[in-house]
N, C-alpha and C positions, 0 to 999 in steps of 0.2 A: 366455457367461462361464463359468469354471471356479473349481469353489470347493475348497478342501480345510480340510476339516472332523473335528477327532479323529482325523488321520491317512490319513483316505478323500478321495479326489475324486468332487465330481458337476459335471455339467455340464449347459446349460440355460439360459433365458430367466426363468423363473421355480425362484425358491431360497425355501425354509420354511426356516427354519434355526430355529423354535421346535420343530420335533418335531426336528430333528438336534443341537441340543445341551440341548433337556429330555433327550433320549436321553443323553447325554452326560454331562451333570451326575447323570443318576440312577446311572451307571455310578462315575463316581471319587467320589459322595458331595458335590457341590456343589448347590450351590441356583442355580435358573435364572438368575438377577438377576448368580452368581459369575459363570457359566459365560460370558456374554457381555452386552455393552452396545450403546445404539446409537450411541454414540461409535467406539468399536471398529470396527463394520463400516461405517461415515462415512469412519474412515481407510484402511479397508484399499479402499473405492471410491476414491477420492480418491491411492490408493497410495502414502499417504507411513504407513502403519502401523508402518514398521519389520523386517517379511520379507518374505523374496524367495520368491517363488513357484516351485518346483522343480517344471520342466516334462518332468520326466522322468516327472512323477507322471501315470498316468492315470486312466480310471474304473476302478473298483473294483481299481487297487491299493494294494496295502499303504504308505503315505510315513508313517509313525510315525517311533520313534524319539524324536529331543531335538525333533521341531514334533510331538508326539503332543499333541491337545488344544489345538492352536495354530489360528487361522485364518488364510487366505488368501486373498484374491480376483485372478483374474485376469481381466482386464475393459479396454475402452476405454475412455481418458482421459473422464469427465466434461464436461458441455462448458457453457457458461454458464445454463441452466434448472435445474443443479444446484446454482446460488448458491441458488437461490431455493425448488425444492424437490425436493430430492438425499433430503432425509431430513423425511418428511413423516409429523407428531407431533404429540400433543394439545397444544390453547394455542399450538399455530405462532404465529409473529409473521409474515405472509405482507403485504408489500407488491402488491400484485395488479396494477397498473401496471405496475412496472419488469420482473415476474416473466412479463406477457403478451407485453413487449417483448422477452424475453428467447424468447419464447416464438415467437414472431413471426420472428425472424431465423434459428432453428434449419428452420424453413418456407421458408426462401430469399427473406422477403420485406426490402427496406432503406426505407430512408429517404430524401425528396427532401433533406433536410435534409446529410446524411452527410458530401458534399464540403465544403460550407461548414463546416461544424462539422471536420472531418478538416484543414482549412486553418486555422482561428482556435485550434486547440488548437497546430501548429505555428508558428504565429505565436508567438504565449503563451511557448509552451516555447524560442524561440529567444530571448526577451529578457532579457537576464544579467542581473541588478540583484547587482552583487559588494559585497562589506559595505566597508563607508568608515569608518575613525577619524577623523573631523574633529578630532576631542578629541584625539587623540596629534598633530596638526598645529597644533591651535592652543597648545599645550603647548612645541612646540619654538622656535612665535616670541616666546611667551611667556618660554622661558630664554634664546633671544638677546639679545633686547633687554634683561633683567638684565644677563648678561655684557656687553652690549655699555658699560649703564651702568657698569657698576664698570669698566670698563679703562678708560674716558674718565676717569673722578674720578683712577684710579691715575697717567694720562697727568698731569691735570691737576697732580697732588701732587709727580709727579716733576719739571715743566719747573718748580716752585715753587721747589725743592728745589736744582735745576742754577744756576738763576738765583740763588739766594741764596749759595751755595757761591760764584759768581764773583764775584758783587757782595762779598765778605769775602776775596776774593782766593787765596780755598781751593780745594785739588785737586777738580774737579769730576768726574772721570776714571771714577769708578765709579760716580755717580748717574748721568753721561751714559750710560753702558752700560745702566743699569737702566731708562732715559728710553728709548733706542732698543728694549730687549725689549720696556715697556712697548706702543711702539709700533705695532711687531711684530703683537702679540698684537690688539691693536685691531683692526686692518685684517682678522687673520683673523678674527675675530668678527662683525665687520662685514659681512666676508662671507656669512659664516656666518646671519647674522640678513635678509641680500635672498635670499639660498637660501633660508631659512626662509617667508619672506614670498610669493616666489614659488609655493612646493609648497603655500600655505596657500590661495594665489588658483585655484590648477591643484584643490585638492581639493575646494573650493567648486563649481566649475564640474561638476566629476565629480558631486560632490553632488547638483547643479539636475536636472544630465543622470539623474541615478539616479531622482530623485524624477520625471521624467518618463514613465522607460521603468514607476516603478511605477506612477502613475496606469494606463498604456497597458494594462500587463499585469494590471491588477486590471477595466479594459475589455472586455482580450480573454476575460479568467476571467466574466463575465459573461454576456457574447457566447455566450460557449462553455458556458455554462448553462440560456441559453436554448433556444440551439439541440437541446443535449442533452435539456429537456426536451420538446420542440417533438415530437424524433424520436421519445422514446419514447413520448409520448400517439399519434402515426402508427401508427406500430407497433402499439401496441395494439391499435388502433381496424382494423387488420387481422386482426383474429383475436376479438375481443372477441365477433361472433354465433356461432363457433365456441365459445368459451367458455361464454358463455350455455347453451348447447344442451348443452355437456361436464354443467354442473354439474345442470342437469336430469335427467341423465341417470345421476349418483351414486345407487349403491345405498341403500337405505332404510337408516339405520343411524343413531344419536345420536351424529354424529362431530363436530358443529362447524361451523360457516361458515369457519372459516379452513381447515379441515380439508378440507371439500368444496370449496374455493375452489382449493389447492392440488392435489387427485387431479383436478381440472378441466382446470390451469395443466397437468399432466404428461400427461393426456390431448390436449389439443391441440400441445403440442413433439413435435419429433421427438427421439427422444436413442437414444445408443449403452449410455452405462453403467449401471447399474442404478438404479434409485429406489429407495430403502427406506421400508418401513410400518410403523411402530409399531404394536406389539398393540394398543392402546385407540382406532387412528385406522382399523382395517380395516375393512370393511364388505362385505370379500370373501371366500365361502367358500373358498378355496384360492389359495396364491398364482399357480397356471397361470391362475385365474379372472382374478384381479389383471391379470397380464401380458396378457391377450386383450384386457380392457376398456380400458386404459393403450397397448394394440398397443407396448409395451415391454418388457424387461428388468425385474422385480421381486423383492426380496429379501423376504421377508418377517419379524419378528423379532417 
């Protein structure tokens, strides 16, 4: 990895960057704690920090300027044991299962389990359950059928209406007009309310059909849980005497069982990008020490 530090590049397996920006902070007047965090060198492993690494910078030259006082790491991508312990710190919350599993696959070892689970997660994920208004469908045959009643009563008012105008021997000429709008209007209603009633039986069925693929797919998310935990107990269980013998073999130090459990989990993976050590969780005299014991990349902070 390549680091640039206060303007200067080093490069290396193992980085101290408490005497490189103690040095640092003593120079512009900050206090260690200003000068850098382990959030900070978390992202700048992880490379979403926010600068670019200017590779024109080598060791020992000068790359000051407006990144004077800036850090930068340049490094391989992280790779999944750095979910787990990328940055390893007093009180870690260290799951040791998932993080052995994790730990296990970086060793080239997999899972009998992997196809079956790699096939029921695409199962799962191919099952569309699209969202249904039943309620904006039963709505619509709800206002047909109002509509449909009021044009029948209207129907019914008007042929009242025609018939009585004739039976008085009166021009019936413009109720008949009103009597056929009326009627008109019925019929498309009427229509309007077997459409309705139709798309009401069509969205039911879609319904049934949805509530099935949910069951199915809340099957397969099960399926696919077990399996997953299936493989990562496997997993583990490959590497676990390796582990054993890792955490044995942690330096004497009051760092913690979560603590020791993790400098265990990064001594058995393999990994490309750095680990980081917290001041209060080291138990190694130098970080080259770190890096030899870990046979990895180590930042120290």
């Amino acid at each position: 990895m390549k680091v640039r530090v206060a303007g200067a590049v080093r490069t290396g397996r193992a980085m101290d960057l408490r005497r490189l920006f103690h040095s640092h902070a003593e120079d512009v007047g900050e206090s260690r704690s200003e000068a850098l965090s382990l959030r900070d060198v978390a992202r700048e492993v992880r490379g979403d920090g926010g600068r670019d690494f200017d590779r024109d910078c080598t060791v020992g030259s000068d790359c000051g300027g407006e990144y004077d006082g800036a850090l930068a790491i340049d490094c391989p991508d992280p790779g999944p044991v750095h979910d787990h312990v990328g940055v390893i710190r007093a009180e870690m919350d260290l799951s040791v299962r998932p993080a052995l599993a994790a730990a296990a696959r970086t060793r080239g070892h997999t899972a009998p389990q992997a196809d079956e689970l790699a096939a029921v997660r695409d199962r799962r994920d191919a099952l569309d359950v699209p969202e249904l208004d039943l309620e904006r469908a039963r709505r619509r045959v709800a206002d047909a059928n109002d509509a449909t009643e009021e044009m029948r009563e209207r129907v019914a008012t008007l042929r009242g209406r025609v018939q009585a105008l004739r039976d008085a021997d009166a021009d019936p000429t413009d109720a008949e007009a009103d009597l056929a709008e009326a009627t008109r209007r019925l019929s498309e209603v009427q229509t309007e309310r077997i459409a309705a009633e139709q798309a009401l039986t069509e969205a039911r069925e879609r319904a049934r059909a949805n509530r099935q693929r949910r069951r199915e797919r809340l099957r397969l998310a099960d399926r696919a849980d077990n399996l997953r935990r299936a493989a990562r107990e496997h997993l583990a269980d490959e590497v676990r005497s390796a582990f054993a013998d890792a955490r044995d073999a942690v330096p004497d130090g009051d760092i913690g069982e979560s603590v020791e459990s993790a400098l265990a989990v990064a001594r058995v993976a393999a990994y490309d990008a750095p680990v980081v050590l917290a001041r209060e969780t080291d138990p190694f005299e130098s970080a080259a020490e770190a890096a030899e014991w870990l046979d990895g990349p180590v930042i120290r902070l």
